[in-house]
C-alpha positions in Angstrom: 174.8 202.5 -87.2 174.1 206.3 -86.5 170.8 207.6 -85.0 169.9 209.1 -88.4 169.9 205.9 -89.8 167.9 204.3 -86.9 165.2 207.2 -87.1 165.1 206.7 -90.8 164.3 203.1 -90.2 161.6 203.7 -87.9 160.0 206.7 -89.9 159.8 203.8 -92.3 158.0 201.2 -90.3 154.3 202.3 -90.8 153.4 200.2 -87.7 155.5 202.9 -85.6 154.9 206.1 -87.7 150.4 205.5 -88.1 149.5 202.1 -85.1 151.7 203.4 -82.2 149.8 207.6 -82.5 146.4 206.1 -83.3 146.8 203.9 -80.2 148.0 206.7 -77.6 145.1 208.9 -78.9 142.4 205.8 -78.2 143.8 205.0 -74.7 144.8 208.6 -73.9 141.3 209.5 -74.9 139.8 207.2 -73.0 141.4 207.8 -69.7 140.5 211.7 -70.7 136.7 211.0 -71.3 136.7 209.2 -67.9 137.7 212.0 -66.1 135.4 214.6 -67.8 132.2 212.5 -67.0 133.6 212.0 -63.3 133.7 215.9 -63.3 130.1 216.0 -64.5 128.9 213.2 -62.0 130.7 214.9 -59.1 129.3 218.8 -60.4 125.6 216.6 -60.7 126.4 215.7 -56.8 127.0 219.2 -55.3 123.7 220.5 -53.0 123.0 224.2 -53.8 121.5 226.3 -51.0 118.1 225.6 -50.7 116.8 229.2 -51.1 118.9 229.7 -54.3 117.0 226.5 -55.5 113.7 227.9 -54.6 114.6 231.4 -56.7 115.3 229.1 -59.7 112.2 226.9 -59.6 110.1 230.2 -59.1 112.0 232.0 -62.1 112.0 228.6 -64.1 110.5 229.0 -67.5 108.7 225.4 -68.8 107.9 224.4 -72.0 104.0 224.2 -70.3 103.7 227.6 -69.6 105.2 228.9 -72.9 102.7 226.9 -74.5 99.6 227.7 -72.5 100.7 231.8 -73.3 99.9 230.9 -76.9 98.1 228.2 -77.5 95.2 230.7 -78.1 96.8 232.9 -80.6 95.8 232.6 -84.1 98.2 231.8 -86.2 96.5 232.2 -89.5 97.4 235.8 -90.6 101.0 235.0 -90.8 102.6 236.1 -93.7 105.6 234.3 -95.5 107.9 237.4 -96.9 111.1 236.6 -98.4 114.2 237.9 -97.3 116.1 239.7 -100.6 119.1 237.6 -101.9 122.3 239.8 -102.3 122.0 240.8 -105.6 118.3 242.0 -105.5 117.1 245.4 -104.2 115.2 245.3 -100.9 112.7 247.3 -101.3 111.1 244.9 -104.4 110.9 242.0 -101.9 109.4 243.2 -99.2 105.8 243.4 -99.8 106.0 247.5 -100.3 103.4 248.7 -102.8 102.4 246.9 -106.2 102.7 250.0 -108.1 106.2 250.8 -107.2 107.1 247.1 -108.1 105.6 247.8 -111.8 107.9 251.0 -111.8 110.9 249.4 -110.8 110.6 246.6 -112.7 109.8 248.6 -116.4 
């Protein structure tokens, strides 16, 4: 029996050719997840200098104080303007001037 005929055998055997990849990508990725969440355990771990700790708490920006800064602001003069679509011209969408709209439009 040659080799081309044993590698045409095996190409043949599903089990080989499909079970054996699918089962070195589950284990292999398993043994390759373990070590990237032991890298993010062990970077969780490291101390930073305590003054550089202190600059990033006092530079910190929290969800808090972004809310406190506008909590007061009014909110109902917004106004919803549509963005043109490719094929229409710009300057019809954008809330320009009634009469131009009539001009362009007729």
């Amino acid at each position: 029996m040659s080799v081309h005929m044993v590698m045409r055998a095996l190409c043949k055997n599903k089990t080989l050719c499909y079970g054996v990849p699918m089962l070195l990508l589950i284990v292999g990725g398993s043994f390759g997840l373990c070590e990237f969440s032991q890298i993010h355990y062990d970077a969780v771990k490291i101390k930073i200098d305590p003054e550089l700790e202190k600059k990033l708490k006092m530079n910190k920006v929290s969800l808090e104080s972004e809310y406190e800064k506008i909590k007061d602001s009014a909110f109902d003069d917004w106004k919803n303007i549509q963005q043109p679509r490719p094929w229409e011209d710009p300057d019809l969408l954008q809330g320009r001037n009634p009469e131009i709209l009539k001009t362009k439009t007729t």
